[in-house]
C-alpha positions in Angstrom: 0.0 0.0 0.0 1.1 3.4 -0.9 2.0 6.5 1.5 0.3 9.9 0.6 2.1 12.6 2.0 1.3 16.2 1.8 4.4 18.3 0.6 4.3 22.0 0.7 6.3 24.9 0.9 5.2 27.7 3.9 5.9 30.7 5.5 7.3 30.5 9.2 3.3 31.5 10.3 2.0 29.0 8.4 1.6 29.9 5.2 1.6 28.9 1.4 0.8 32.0 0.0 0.0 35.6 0.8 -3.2 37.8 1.1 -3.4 38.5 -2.7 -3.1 34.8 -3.6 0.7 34.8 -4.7 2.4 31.4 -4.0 5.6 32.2 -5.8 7.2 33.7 -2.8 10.7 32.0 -1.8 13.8 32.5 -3.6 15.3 30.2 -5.3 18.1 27.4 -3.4 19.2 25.2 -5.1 19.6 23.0 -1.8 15.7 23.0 -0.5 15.3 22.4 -4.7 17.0 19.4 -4.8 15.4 18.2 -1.4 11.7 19.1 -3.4 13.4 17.4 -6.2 13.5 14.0 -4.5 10.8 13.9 -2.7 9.2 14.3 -6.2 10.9 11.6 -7.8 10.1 9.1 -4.6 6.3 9.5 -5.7 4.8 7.3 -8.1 1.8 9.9 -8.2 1.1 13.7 -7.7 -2.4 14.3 -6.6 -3.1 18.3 -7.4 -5.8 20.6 -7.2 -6.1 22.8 -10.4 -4.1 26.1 -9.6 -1.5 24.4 -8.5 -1.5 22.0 -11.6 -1.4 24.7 -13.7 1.6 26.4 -12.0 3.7 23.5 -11.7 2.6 22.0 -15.3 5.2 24.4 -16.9 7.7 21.6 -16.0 6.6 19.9 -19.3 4.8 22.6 -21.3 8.0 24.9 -20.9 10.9 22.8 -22.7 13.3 25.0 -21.8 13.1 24.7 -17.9 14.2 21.0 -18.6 16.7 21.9 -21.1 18.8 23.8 -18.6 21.1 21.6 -17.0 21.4 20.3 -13.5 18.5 20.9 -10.9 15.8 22.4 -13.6 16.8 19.3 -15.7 16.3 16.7 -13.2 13.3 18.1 -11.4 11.6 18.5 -14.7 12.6 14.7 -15.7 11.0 13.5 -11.8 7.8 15.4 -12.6 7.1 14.9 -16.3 7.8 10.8 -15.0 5.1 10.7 -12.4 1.8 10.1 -12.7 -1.1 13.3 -11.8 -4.4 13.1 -10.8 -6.0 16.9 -10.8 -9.5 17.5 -9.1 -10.9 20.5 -11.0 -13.9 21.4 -12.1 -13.0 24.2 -15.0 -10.2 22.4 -16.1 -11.2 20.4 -20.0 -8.1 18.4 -20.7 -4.8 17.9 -19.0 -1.9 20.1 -20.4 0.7 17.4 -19.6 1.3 13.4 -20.1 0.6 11.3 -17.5 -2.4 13.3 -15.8 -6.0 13.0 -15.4 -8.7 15.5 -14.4 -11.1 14.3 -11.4 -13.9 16.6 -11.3 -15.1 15.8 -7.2 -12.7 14.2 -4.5 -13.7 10.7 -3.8 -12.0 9.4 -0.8 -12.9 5.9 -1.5 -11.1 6.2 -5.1 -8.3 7.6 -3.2 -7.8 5.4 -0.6 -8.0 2.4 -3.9 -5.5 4.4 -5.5 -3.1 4.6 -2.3 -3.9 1.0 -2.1 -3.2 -0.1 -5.8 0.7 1.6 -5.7 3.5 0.3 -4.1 5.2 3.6 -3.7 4.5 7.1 -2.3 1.7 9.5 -3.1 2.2 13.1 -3.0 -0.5 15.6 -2.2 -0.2 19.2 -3.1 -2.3 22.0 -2.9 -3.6 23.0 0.3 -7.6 22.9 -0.4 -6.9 19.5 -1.8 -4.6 18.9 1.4 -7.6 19.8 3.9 -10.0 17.0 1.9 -7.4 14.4 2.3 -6.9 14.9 5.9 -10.3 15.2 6.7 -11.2 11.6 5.1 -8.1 10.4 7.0 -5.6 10.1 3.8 -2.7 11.6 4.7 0.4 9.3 6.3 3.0 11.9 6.5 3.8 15.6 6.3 7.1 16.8 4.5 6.6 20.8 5.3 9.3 22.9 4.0 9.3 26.0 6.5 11.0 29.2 5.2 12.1 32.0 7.2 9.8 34.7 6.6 6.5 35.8 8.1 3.6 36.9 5.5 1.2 37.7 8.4 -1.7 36.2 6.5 -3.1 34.5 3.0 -3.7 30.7 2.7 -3.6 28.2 5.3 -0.6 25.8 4.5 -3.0 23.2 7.9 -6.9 22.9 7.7 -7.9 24.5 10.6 -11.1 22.1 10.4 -9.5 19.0 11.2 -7.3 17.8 14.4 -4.7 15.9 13.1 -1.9 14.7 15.7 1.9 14.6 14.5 4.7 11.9 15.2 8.1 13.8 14.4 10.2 11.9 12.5 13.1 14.1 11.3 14.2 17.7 10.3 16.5 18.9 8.3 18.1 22.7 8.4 19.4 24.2 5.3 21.5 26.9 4.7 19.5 29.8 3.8 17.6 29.0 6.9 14.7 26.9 5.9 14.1 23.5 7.6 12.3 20.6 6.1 10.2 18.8 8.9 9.2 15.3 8.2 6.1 13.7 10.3 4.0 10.7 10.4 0.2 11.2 11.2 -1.1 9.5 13.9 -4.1 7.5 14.0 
C-alpha cells in the first residue's frame, strides 16, 4: 500500500501563500530544490488541485526549464515521469502526459489508489490537502518551512480537522529553511 504525504512549501506562520493569492514567494536554493526534487521523484503519483496543476505544469509545457542543466533538468525529468491526478472542475483536458482530471474528491477512489501503488503519493495544494486529511488520507507531512513571516493569506494546515503529528526528522538548510518530516497518527 502506498504512502500519501502532503508536501508543501510555507511561511514560518503558516503559510503557502499571501493575502493576494501569490504562492511564488521563496527565492530560489538550489539546496531546498534538490530536497523538493527528490521527494518528487520518490512519488509514483502527484495528486493536485487545479491552480497548483497549472503552475507547476510548466515543467513539461516549458521545454526549456528542462533543457537547462542540473537541478531544472532533473526536477523536470521526476515530474514529467510521475503520474497526476487533478481535481478541477474548470479544467477540459490535462496540459501534460501522465495526468487526469477528477472533477469531485472521492476518498474511496483515493484510498483504492493509495492502495493499488506500491510507492509514495504526494498531495499538493492546500484545499486538496484539507480533503485528504479530513477523510483520514494523509500518512505523513514533509513541510518545507521558510524563514519569513507573510502575516496572513492561505492556510498551508486545515484549521477544520485535528490531526496529531509523530516527528520523524528535520533537516536545516542553509539559507535558513528546515524541512520537517512527520508521520500522522491514527
Amino acid at each position: 500500500m502506498g504512502t500519501l504525504t502532503y508536501a508543501t512549501n510555507m511561511s514560518l506562520d503558516g503559510y503557502i501563500e499571501d493575502a493576494t493569492g501569490d504562492f511564488a514567494l521563496y527565492p530560489h536554493d538550489d539546496e531546498v530544490f534538490a530536497a523538493s526534487t527528490a521527494l518528487i521523484g520518490e512519488a509514483s503519483t502527484l495528486l493536485y488541485g487545479r491552480r497548483l496543476y497549472e503552475a507547476m505544469a510548466v515543467w513539461e509545457t516549458d521545454p526549456s526549464l528542462g533543457a537547462q542543466p542540473g537541478l531544472f533538468a532533473d526536477f523536470a525529468a521526476a515530474w514529467q515521469d510521475a503520474d497526476k491526478v487533478v481535481w478541477s472542475t474548470t479544467l477540459a483536458d490535462p496540459m501534460t502526459r501522465h495526468t487526469r482530471i477528477e472533477r469531485t474528491f472521492d476518498p474511496a477512489a483515493v484510498r483504492a489508489l493509495k492502495e493499488a501503488t506500491a510507492g509514495s503519493l504526494t498531495v499538493g495544494g492546500a484545499d486538496l490537502a484539507a480533503q485528504a486529511f479530513a477523510a483520514g488520507l494523509v500518512d505523513e507531512c514533509r513541510l518545507f518551512v521558510w524563514p519569513s513571516v507573510l502575516g496572513g493569506g492561505k492556510r498551508a494546515l486545515p484549521l477544520a480537522t485535528r490531526t496529531d503529528l509523530d516527528l520523524l526528522g528535520e533537516r536545516r538548510f542553509g539559507n535558513g529553511t528546515v524541512e520537517l518530516r512527520y508521520r500522522v497518527l491514527v
